[in-house]
Phi, psi and omega in degrees: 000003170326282221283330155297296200274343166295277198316323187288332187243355168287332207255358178271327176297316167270342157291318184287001165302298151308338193252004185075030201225150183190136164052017171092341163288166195259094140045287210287325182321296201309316206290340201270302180319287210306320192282294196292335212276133165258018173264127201257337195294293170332304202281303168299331158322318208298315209243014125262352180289328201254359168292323195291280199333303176092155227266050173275180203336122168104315197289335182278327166292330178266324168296344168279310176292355172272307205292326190268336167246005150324125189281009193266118153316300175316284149001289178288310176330282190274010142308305166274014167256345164274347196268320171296302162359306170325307197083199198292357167273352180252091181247322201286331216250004192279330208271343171260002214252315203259019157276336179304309186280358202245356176299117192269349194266329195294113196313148169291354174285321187284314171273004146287301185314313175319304185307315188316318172294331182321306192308262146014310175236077176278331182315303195268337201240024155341305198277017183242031219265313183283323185300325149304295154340300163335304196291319156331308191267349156007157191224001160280094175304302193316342212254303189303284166326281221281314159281033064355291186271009152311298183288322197300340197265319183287289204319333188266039165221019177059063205210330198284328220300325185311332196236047139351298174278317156330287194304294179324302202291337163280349187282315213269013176255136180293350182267354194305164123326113216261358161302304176259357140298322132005272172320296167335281168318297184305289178324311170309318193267017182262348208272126218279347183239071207243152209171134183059203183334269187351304185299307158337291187266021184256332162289299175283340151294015193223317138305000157252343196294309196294347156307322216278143182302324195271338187307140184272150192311277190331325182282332160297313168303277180339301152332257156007283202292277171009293184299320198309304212292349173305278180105049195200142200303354188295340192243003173292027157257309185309308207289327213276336167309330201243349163306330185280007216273172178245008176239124258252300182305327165277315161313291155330302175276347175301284175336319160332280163339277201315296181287003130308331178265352163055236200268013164288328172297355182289330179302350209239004185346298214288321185295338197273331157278022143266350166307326175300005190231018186252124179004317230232133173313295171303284185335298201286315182283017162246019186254301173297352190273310189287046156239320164302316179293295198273006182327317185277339176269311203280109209266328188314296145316313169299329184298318190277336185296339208277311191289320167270351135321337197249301169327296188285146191276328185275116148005254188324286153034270202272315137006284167325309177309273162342290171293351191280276207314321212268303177298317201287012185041248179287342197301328180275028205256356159293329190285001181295294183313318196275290145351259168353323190268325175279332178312338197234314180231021180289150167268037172252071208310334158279340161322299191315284197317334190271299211291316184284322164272349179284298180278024174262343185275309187270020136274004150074050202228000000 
């Protein structure tokens, strides 16, 4: 009969719910404990009791007067983590949530949790974007992490920008907590109107992260992706830097990066045709698709496309390649012969059927 008394308390929890009611209290019971109560065992009751309840009348106001005056650290912790929880009904807790993280007196657990709800209620918390930005300089990782991802939640809602100079001065130190540098990087290189000086300095700060000898690989990465999403020739050091990494992901992503600059990637030609010779299969076939891409200016490109039509080992590749050719149209009219040849003797039937329609684009037939 378990499984009856389980069914019984699932459906029972949101009616007393609905009613203001948990555990046999009333709302104003749980808030009057979470103020008065002098049991901390209790006092965590109260406010899981008032989670189930939910943030109606009083409650989101009494959760706010716990988090900022409760003598229990733990407590006060876990106050402001309920108030993110709430979601968009605690719209009233953000101005006390970022006096909690901006507090110098405030235990560190407790402006961590603050910051977490900022994040959580990104929607609502704009006016908390330099108290954050602040918060970046913690003398706390855990704090340090949690306002980083805090702007990053703001940033993708375009909300982040004030605290510009905070977030660069966190991508770009080397001594950082590589988690919320991490965070960092992504936000610089998401903020859609970046430009001039900024870009300037978001971009070299972000080619150096990939540079740093000490840098943990994810922080390299991050750097890498970054660079990719500026989409300006500004990052082609970092990106061409990270073509050389010995670790298989940076590289993936550097080429990401290259394709992402579309024919921009033509400045950086030389680091990118020694990528064609590179270990890992995905490497080399994003090296064709931007051979493809940067093809009608680059005579070169046609030249390596032509050669790994004929070479590569991975299929699918060599497919690409063909078609890379094929797309460039006349520009590729170097590529008839070697086409022509696979069309007739290669023994892959999709080789030939790829090779055939590739010199039919570029005879414009």
């Amino acid at each position: 009969m378990r499984w009856l008394a389980s069914l019984t308390f699932a459906f029972l929890i949101p009616a007393l719910a609905s009613a203001g009611e948990f555990g046999g209290k009333t709302t104003a019971e749980w808030l009057k404990i979470l103020k008065d109560g002098k049991e901390p065992k209790l006092k965590h009751a109260s406010l899981v009791a008032l989670e189930v309840i939910g943030p109606r009348t009083g409650v989101v106001a009494g959760v706010i007067e716990a988090m900022a005056g409760d003598a229990s650290p733990q407590i006060r912790r876990e106050a402001a983590l309920l108030l993110g929880r709430y979601g968009p009904a605690a719209k009233d807790a953000v101005v006390a949530l970022g006096e909690a993280l901006a507090s110098p007196k405030e235990e560190p657990p407790v402006r961590e949790a603050a910051a977490i709800s900022l994040g959580k209620l990104s929607e609502l918390a704009a006016s908390q974007v330099l108290v954050l930005g602040r918060a970046l300089k913690d003398t706390h990782a855990p704090v340090v992490v949690a306002a980083a991802e805090a702007l990053k939640n703001l940033g993708q809602k375009g909300k982040a920008r004030e605290a510009f100079a905070d977030i660069l001065a966190l991508a770009a130190d080397a001594k950082g907590d590589a988690v919320a540098r991490r965070f960092a990087i992504h936000t610089l290189s998401r903020f859609a109107d970046l430009g001039g000086k900024e870009l300037e300095q978001v971009a070299s700060a972000l080619n150096g992260v990939v540079m740093e000898p000490a840098a943990a690989t994810g922080v390299r990465e991050a750097a890498l992706d970054g660079l990719g999403h500026l989409r300006t020739t500004l990052a082609i050091p970092g990106l061409s830097a990270g073509l050389k990494a010995k670790e298989t992901e940076l590289r993936r992503t550097s080429i990401r990066g290259f394709v992402l600059l579309k024919d921009k990637a033509g400045d950086a030609w030389s680091a990118i045709k020694s990528a064609l010779g590179d270990s890992d299969s995905s490497v080399r076939g994003q090296v064709i698709v931007i051979c493809g891409v940067i093809g009608k200016k680059q005579p070169d490109a046609v030249k390596a496309l032509i050669e790994v039509a004929q070479k590569e080992t991975d299929q699918d590749n060599r497919v690409t390649a063909i078609q890379a050719l094929g797309d460039l149209g006349p520009v590729a009219k170097s590529a008839m012969p070697a086409l022509e040849k696979l069309a007739m003797d290669d023994v892959r039937a999709r080789i030939r059927e790829a090779a055939k329609d590739a010199a039919r684009k570029i005879k414009g037939s």
